[in-house]
Structure formats: C-alpha cells, structure tokens
MDAnalysis code that builds the backbone (N, CA, C; Angstrom):
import MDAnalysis as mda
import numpy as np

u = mda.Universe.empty(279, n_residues=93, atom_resindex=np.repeat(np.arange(93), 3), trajectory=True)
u.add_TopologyAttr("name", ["N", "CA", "C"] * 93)
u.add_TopologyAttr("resid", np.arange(1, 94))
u.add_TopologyAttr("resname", ["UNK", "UNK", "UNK", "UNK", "UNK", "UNK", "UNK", "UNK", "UNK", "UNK", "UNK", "UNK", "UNK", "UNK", "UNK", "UNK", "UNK", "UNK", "UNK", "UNK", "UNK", "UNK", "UNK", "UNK", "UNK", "UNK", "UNK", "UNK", "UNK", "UNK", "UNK", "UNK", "UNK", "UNK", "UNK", "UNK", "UNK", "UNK", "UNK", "UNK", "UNK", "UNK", "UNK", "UNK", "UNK", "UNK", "UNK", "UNK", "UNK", "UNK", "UNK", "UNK", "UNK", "UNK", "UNK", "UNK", "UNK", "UNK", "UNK", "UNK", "UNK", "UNK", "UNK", "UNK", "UNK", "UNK", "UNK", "UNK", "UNK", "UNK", "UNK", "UNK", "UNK", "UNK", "UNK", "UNK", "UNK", "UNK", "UNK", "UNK", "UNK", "UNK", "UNK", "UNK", "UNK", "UNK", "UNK", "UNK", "UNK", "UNK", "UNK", "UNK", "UNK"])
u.atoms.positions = np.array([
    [178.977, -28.864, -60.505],
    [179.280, -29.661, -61.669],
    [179.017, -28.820, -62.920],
    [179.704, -28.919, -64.261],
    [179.569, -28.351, -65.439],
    [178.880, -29.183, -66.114],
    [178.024, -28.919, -66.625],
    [176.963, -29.923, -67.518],
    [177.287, -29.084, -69.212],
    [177.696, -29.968, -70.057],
    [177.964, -29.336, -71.323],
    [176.965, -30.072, -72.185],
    [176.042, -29.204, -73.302],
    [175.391, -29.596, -73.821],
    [175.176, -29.696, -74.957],
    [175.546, -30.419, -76.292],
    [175.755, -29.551, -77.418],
    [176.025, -30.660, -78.095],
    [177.477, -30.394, -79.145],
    [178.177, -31.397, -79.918],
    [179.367, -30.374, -80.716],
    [180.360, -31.321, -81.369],
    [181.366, -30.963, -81.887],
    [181.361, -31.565, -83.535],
    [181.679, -30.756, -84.529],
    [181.713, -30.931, -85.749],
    [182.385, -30.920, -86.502],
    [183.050, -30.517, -87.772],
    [183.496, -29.912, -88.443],
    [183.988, -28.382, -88.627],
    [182.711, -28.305, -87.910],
    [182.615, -26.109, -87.927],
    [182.779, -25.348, -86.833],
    [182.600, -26.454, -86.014],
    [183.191, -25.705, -84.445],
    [182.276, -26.511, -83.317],
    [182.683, -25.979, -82.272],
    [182.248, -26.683, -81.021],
    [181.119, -25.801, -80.285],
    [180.014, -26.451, -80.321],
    [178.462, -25.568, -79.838],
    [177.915, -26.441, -78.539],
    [178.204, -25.756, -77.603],
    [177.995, -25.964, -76.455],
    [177.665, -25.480, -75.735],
    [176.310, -25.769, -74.937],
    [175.421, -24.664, -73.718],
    [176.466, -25.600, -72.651],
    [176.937, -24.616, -71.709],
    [177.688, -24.923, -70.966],
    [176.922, -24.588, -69.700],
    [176.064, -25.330, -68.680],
    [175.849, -24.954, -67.610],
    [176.490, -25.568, -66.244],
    [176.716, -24.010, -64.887],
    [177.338, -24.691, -63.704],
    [175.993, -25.164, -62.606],
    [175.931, -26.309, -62.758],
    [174.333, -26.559, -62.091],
    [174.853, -26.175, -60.787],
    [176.094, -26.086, -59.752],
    [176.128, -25.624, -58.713],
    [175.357, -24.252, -58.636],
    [175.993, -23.272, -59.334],
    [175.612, -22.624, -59.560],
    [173.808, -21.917, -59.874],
    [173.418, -22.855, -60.868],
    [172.391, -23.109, -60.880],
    [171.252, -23.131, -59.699],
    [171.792, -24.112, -58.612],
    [170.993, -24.702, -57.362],
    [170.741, -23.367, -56.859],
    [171.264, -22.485, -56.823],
    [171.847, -21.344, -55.877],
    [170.271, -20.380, -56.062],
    [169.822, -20.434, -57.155],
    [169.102, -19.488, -57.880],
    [167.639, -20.089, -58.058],
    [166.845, -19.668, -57.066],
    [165.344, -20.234, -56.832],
    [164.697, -20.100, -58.321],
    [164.535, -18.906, -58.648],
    [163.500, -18.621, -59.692],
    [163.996, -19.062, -61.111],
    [165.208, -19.454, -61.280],
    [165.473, -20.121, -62.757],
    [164.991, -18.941, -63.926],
    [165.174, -17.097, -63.887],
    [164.817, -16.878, -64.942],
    [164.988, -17.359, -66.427],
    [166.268, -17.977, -66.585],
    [166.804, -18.020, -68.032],
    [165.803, -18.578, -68.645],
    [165.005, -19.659, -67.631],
    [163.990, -20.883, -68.791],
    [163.073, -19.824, -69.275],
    [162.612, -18.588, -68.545],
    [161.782, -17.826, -68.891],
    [162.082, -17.118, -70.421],
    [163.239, -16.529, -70.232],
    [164.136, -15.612, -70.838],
    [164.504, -16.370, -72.443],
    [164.473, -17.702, -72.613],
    [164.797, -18.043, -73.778],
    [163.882, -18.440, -74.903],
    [163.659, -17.219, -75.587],
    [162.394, -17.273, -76.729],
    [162.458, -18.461, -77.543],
    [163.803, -19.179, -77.898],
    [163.433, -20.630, -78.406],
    [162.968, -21.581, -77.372],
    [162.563, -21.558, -76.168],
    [162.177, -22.640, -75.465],
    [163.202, -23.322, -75.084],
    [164.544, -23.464, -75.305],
    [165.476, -24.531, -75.520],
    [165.917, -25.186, -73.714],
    [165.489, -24.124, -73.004],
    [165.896, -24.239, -71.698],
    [164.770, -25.231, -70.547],
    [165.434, -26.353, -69.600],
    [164.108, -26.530, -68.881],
    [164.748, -26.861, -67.537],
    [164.177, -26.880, -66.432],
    [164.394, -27.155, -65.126],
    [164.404, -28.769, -64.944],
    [165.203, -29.496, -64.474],
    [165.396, -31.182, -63.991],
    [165.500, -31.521, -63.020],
    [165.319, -32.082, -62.383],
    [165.553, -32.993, -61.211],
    [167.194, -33.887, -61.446],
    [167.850, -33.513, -61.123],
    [169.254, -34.153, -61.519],
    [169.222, -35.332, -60.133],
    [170.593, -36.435, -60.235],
    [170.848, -37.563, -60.039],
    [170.562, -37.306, -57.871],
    [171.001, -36.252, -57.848],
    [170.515, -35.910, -56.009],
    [169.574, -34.928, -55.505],
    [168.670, -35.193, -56.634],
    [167.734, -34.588, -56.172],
    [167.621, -33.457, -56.017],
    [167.995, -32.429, -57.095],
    [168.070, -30.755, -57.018],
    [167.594, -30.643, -58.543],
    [167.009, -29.035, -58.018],
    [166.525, -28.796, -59.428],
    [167.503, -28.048, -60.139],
    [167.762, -28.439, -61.151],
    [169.238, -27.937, -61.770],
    [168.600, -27.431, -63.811],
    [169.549, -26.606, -64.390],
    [168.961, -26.103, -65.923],
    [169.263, -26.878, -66.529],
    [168.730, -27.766, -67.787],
    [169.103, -28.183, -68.856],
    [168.661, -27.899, -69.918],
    [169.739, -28.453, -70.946],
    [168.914, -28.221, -72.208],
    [167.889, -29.096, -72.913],
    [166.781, -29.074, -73.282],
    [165.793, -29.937, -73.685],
    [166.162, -30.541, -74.408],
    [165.785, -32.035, -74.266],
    [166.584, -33.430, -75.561],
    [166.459, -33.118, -76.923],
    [165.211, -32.476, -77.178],
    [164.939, -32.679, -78.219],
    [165.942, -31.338, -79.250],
    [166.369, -30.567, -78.151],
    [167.800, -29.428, -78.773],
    [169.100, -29.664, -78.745],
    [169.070, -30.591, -78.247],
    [170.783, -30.992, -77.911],
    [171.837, -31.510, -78.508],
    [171.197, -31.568, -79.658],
    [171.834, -32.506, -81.298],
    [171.997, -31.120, -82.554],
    [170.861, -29.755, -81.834],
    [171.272, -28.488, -82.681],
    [170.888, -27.482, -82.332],
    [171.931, -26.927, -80.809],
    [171.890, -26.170, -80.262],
    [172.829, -24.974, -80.696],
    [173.496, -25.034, -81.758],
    [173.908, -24.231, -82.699],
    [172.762, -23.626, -83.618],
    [171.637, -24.116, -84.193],
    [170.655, -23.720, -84.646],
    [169.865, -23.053, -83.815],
    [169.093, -23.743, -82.320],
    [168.650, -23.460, -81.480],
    [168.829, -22.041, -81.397],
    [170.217, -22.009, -80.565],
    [170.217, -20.291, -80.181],
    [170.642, -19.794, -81.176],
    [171.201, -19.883, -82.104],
    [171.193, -19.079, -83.299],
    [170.328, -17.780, -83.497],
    [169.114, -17.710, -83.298],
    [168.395, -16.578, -83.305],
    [169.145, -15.422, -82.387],
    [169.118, -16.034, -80.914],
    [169.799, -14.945, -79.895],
    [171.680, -13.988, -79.943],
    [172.105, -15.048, -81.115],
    [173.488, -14.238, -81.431],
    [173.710, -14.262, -82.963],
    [173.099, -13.118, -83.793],
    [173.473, -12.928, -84.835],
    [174.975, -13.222, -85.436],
    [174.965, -13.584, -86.478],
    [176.145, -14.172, -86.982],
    [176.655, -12.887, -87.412],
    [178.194, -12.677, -86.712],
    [179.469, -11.672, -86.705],
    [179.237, -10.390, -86.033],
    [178.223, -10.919, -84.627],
    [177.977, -9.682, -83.612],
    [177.685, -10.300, -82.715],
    [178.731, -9.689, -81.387],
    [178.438, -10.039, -80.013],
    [177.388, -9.019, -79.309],
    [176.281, -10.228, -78.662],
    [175.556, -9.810, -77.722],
    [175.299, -10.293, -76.761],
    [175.060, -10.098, -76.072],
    [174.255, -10.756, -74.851],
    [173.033, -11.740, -74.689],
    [173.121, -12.372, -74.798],
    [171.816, -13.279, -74.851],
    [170.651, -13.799, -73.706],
    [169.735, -13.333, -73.590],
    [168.607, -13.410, -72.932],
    [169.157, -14.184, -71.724],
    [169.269, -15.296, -72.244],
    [169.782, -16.295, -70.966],
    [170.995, -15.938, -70.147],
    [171.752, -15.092, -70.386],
    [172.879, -14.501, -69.716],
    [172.642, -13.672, -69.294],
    [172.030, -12.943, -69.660],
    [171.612, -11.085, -69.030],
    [170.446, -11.260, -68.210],
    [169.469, -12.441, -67.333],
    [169.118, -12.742, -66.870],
    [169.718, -13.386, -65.440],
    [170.762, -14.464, -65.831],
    [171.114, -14.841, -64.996],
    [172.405, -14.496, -64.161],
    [172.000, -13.692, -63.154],
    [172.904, -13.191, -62.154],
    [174.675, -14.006, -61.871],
    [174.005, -14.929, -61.329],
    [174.956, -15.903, -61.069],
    [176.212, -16.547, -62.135],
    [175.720, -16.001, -63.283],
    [177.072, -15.988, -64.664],
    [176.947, -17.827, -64.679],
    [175.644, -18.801, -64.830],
    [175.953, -20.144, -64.560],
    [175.692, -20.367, -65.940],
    [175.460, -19.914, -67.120],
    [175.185, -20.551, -68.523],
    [175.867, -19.668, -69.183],
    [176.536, -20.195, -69.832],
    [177.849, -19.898, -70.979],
    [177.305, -20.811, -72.224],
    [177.909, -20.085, -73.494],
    [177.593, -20.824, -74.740],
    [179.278, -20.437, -75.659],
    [179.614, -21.706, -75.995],
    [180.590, -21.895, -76.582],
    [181.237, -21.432, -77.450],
    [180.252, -20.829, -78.603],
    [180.703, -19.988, -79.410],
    [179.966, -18.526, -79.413],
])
C-alpha cells in the first residue's frame, strides 16, 4: 500500500510518500533513525505490521519539516532515502 502524507496548497504538493509493503520488508527501519527532524516513526498499521509513518504532529507541515534535509534549488539526497535500501520513502517535491 502507498501511504501519502502531507497536504496540497497553493505552492505545490508536499508529500512523504511511503510503500509500507515495502516498508514490512525491512526489519531495522533505519530512516526513523536517519531523520534529524524526528519527523519519522514506526506504527502498528490496521493488520498488524509494523509499517513508517509520519508523526501527527508533522503532517499538516511536512514541507517545513523536511525542509532542512533539501535545500531550496539543490537536489540531494536525503537521509531518509540514502538509508533506505528498499527505495520505500519518496518526497514529493
């Protein structure tokens, strides 16, 4: 399943995009480690697997959130991606 996390605005569409299949696959969950804003946490989803989300209390400004990890008008890699093997968290913009 794709779990999208974020919101849509005026200015564009900011969305942590995670494949919790994907996710399941991957015991150790580095990314939650890997993300210096905290924004990341491990859940218990609807059947009982531990799957990534984004914490409630980021999910209204997860454009701010990771903001730190992708400087504005330079692509990088972001902690949470260059961690996770499995390519299961994507971010929208």
């Amino acid at each position: 399943m794709i779990a999208n996390y974020g919101y849509k605005d005026g200015s564009g569409d900011f969305f942590v995009i995670i494949d919790t299949d994907k996710c399941m696959e991957c015991p150790e969950k580095p990314c939650v480690a890997a993300c210096p804003e905290n924004v990341l946490e491990v859940m218990i989803d609807d059947y009982d697997d531990e799957v990534l989300a984004v914490r409630e209390a980021f999910r209204k400004k997860v454009k701010y959130s990771c903001g730190p990890c992708k400087p504005a008008g330079k692509e990088v890699v972001r902690p949470c991606h260059k961690v996770c093997a499995l390519g299961g968290i994507k971010h929208s913009w």
